[in-house]
Backbone as numpy.savetxt, mean C-alpha at the origin, in Angstrom:
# Nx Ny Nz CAx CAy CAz Cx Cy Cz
0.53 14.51 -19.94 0.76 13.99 -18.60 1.42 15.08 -17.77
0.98 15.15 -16.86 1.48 16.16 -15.78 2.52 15.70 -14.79
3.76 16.11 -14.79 4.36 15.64 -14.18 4.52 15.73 -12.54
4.03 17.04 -12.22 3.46 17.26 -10.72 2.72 16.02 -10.17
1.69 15.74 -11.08 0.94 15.08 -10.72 1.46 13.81 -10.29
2.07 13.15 -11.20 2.54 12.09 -11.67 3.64 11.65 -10.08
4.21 12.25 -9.70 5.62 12.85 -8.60 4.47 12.75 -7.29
3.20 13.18 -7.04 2.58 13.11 -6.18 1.95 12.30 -5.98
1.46 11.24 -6.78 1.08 9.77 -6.90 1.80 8.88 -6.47
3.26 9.10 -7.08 4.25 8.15 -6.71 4.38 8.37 -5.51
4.60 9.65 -4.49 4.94 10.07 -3.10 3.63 9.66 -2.27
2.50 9.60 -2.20 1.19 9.28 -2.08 1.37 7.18 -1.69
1.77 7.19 -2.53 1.60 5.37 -2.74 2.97 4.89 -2.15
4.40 5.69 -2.22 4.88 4.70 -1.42 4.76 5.23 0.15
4.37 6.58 0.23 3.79 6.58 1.95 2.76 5.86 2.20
1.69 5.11 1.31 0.77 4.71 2.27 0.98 3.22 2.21
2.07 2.53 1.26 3.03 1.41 1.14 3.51 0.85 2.50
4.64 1.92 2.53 5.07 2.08 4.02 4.21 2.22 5.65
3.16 3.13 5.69 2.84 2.53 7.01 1.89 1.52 6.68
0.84 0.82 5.39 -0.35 -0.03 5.60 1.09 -1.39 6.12
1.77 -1.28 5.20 2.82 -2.60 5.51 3.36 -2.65 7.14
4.39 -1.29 7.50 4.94 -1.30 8.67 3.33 -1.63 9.79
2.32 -0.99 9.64 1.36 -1.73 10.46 0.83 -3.35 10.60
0.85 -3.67 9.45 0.64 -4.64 9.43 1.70 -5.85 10.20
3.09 -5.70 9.23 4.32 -6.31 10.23 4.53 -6.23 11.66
3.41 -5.02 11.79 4.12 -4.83 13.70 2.63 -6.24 14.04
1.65 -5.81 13.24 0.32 -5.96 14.35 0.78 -8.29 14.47
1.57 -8.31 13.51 2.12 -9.61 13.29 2.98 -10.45 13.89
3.58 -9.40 14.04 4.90 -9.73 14.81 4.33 -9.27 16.82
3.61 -8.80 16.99 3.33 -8.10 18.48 2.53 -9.06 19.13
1.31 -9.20 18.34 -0.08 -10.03 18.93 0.36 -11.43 18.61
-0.86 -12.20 20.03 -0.68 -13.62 19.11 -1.63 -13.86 18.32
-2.79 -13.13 18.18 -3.57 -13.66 17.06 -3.35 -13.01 15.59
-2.45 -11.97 15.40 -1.08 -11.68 14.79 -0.99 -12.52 13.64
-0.83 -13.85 13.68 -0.28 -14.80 13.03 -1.44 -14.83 11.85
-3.02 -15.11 12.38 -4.08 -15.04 11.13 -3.76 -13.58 10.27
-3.57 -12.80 10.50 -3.01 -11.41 9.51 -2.20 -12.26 8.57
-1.76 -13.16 8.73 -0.52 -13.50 7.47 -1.77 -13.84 6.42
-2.42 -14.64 6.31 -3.63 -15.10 5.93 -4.10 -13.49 4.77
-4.29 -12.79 5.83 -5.01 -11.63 4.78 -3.99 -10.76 4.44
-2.54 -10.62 4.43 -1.61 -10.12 3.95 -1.23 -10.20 2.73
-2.04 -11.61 1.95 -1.52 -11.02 0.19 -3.28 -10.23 -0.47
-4.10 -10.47 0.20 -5.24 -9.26 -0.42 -4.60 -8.31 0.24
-4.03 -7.92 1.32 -3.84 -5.85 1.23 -2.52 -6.20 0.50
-1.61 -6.46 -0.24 -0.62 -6.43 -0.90 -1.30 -6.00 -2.29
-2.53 -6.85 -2.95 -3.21 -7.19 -3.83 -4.00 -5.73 -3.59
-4.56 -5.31 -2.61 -5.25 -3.82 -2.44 -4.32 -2.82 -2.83
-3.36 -3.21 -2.43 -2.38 -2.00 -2.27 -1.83 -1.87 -3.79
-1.55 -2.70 -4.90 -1.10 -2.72 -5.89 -2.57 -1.98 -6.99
-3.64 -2.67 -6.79 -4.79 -2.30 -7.15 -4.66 -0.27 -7.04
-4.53 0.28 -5.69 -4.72 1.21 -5.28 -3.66 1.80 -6.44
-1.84 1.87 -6.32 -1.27 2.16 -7.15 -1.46 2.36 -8.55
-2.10 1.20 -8.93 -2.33 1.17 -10.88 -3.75 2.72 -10.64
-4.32 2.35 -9.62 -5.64 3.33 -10.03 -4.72 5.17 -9.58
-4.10 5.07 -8.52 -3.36 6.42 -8.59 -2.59 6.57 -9.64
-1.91 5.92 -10.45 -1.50 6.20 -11.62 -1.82 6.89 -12.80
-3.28 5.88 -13.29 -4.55 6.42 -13.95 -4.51 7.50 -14.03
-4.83 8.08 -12.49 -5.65 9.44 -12.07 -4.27 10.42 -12.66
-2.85 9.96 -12.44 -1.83 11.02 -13.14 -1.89 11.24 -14.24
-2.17 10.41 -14.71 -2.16 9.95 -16.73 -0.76 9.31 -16.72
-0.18 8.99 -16.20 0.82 7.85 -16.29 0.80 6.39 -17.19
């Protein structure tokens, strides 16, 4: 296992953690049709966890 690798996966996933989420919370909190996003907010949670296990993989983690 490479640990470079491994360090760049983790940095990779919680930046794209942070803005898919902070976008999402704003587009929620801003708009009024805003509110249906809650609706599809546990599939990109569910994407986003998906995405993690597979960047992991790719470290050998």
């Amino acid at each position: 296992m490479n640990q470079t690798r491994l360090y760049l996966a983790y940095a990779a996933v919680g930046l794209i953690f942070v803005l898919v989420i902070s976008v999402l919370a704003w587009a929620i909190n801003t708009y009024d049709w805003g509110v249906a996003l809650m609706l599809l907010a546990p599939f990109v949670v569910w994407g986003l966890i998906r995405l993690a296990r597979a960047l992991e993989g790719w470290a050998g983690g």
